[in-house]
N, C-alpha and C positions, 0 to 999 in steps of 0.2 A: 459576178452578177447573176449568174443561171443559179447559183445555188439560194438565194432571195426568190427564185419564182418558182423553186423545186419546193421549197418550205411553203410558200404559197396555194400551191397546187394540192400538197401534200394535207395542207391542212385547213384548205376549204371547207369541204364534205363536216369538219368539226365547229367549225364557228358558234353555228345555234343550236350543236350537239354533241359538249364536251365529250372526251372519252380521258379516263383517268391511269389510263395504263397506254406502257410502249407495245403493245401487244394488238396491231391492226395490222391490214391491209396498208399496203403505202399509195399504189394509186389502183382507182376504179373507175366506175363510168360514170361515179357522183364527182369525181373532182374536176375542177376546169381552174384558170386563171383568173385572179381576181381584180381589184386595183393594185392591189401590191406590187404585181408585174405587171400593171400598163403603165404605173408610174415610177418604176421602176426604169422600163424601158424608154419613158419620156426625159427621165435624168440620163439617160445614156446618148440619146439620142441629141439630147442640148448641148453637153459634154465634144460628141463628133461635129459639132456645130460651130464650134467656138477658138477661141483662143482661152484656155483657163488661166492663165495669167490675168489674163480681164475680166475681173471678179461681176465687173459690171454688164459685159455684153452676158456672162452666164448667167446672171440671175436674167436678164429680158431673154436668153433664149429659151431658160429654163420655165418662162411663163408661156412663151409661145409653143414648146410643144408638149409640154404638159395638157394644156386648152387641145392642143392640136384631137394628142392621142385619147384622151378624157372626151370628148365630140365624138371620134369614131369608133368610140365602144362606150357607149354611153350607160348598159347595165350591168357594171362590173360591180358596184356595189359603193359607190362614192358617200362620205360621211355628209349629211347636208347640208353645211355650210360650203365644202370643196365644191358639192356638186352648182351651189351657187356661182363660188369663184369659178369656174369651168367656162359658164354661160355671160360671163359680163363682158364687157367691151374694153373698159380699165380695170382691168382685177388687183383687187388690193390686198395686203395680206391680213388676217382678222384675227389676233392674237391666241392664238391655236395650241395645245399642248397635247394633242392629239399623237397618238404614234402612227399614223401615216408620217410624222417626219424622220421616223427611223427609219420606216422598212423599203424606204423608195434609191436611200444613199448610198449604196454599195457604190456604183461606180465611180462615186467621188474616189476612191479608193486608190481605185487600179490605176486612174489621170493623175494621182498626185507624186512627187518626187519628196517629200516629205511627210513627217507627221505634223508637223506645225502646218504646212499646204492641204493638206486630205482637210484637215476641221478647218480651214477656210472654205474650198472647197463647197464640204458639208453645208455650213452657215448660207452663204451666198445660194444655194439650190433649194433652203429649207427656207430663210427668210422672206421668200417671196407669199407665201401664204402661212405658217408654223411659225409667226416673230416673235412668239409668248417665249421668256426665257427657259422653257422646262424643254418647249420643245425643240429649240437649239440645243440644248443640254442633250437630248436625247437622242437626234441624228450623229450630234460629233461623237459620244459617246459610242455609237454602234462600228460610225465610219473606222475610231482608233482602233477600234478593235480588229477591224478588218484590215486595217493598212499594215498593222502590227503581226498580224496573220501572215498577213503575202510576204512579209519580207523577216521572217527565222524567226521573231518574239516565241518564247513558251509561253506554255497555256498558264503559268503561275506568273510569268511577265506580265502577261495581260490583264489577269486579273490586278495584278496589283497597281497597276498604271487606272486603272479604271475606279478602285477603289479609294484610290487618292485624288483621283480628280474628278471622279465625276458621281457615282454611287458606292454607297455601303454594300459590301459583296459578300456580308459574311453570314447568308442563310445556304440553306441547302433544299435541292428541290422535293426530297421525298418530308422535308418538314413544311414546306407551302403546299405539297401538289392537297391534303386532305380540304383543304378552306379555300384556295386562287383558287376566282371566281373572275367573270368578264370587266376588262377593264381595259378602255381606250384610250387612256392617258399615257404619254413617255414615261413617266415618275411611274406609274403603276404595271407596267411591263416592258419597259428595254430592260430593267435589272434580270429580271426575270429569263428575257430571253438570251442574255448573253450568259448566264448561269447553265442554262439550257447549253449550251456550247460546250463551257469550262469543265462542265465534268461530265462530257462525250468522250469516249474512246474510236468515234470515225463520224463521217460524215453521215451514216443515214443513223448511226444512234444518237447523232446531235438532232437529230429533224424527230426522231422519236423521243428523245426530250421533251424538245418544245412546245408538242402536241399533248403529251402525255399529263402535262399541268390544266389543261384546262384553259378557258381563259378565251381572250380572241386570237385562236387558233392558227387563222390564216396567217396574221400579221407579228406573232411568236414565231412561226413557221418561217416567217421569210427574213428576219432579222438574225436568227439561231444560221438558219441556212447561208445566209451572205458573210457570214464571220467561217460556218465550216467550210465552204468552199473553199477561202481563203487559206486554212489552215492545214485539209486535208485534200483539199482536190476533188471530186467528183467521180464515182466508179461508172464507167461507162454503160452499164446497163442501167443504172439510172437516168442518164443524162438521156438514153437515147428512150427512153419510156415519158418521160415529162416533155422533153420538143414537139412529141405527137401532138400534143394541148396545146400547141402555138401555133399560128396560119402562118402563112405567106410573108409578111408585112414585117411581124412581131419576128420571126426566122431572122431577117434578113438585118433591120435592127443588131440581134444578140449577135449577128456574125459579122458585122461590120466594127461593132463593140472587142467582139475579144479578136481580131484581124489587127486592129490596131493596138488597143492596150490588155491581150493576154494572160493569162496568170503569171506572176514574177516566179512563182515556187518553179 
């Protein structure tokens, strides 16, 4: 899950100012946490909340602290119709194909005992506002890859599990990175950033990937990052340079999160 909000962080500061090369600074005093990782942390948080077996009590927990933690950080950068659902009394979901319903389901991952259970999972956390079929498609899609990560799948396993079920995987990033341009559709960037992954040789060259296309940066960043964490683990001077970017609240959250469900690797 921390590797979703290192890509996040990481790839703030680029949002509304692509950079087209692996060749930056990884954190500054321009980067902070975005919704990526409040909603991130709000599916983790729903997940310690629940029985996931009960597909049902997780989508109603997953609405209640979604609202919760979307309230108490209200300018994180919410897409406008979210920030809608955020503020209602019955929030419904508003057929959304939007990739906030990638970059928020990592921890479906880590709670699941299966790969058929992870994209359920996924589904029940993402159909509460994302019910458009793309962007179902596009959380389960990110979730496989990360569940496939934690437990021994290779990086050619994955790909090909992905390209049979759920996207075309046969571009490469240095033929997109000249033309990927901003695009907040699942269909238009989870392919994208799990490619960003597939042909990283560690975890901060996965995050330099993802950044390095362009694109919406943050949310490439936090999708790329939640599959490499999985895959490669996180180098401790990273981990302990990105937590500074998190208060009190959000700390305690991500350590109650991996306390219980851990990296499998």
């Amino acid at each position: 899950m921390l590797g979703a909000i290192i890509g996040d962080i990481a790839g703030s500061r680029f949002e509304g100012n692509n950079i087209k090369s692996k060749e930056f600074e990884l954190f500054t005093s321009e980067c902070k946490p975005t919704d990526d990782s409040i909603m991130t942390l709000a599916v983790a948080k729903a997940i310690l909340s629940c029985d996931t077996m009960n597909l049902s009590q997780l989508e109603e927990k997953s609405v209640v602290c979604m609202q919760e933690l979307g309230r108490r950080y209200p300018y994180a950068g919410y897409g406008g119709l979210f920030w809608l659902w955020l503020w209602q009394a019955v929030p419904q979901p508003y057929e959304s194909y939007g990739n906030g319903a990638a970059m928020r389901v990592s921890p479906c991952a880590y709670a699941a005992d299966s790969l058929e259970e992870a994209e359920a999972l996924a589904r029940a956390v993402t159909e509460v506002t994302h019910n458009h079929p793309e962007g179902i498609k596009g959380a389960q899609a990110a979730t496989a890859a990360i569940f496939m990560a934690l437990h021994g799948s290779s990086i050619s396993e994955i790909h090909d599990y992905l390209d049979q079920n759920y996207y075309s995987m046969n571009f490469t990033l240095e033929e997109i990175r000249p033309w990927y341009r901003f695009d907040v559709s699942c269909q238009g960037s989870v392919p994208q950033a799990i490619m960003a992954f597939l042909e990283s040789t560690s975890f901060e060259d996965a995050i330099r990937n993802a950044i390095s296309i362009g694109g919406d940066s943050d949310t490439i960043g936090a999708i790329t990052g939640s599959i490499a964490e999985a895959y490669y683990g996180i180098p401790i001077d990273i981990r302990n340079q990105a937590v500074r970017y998190l208060d009190k609240f959000q700390i305690d959250i991500l350590n109650r999160f991996e306390g219980e469900y851990g990296a499998i690797r």
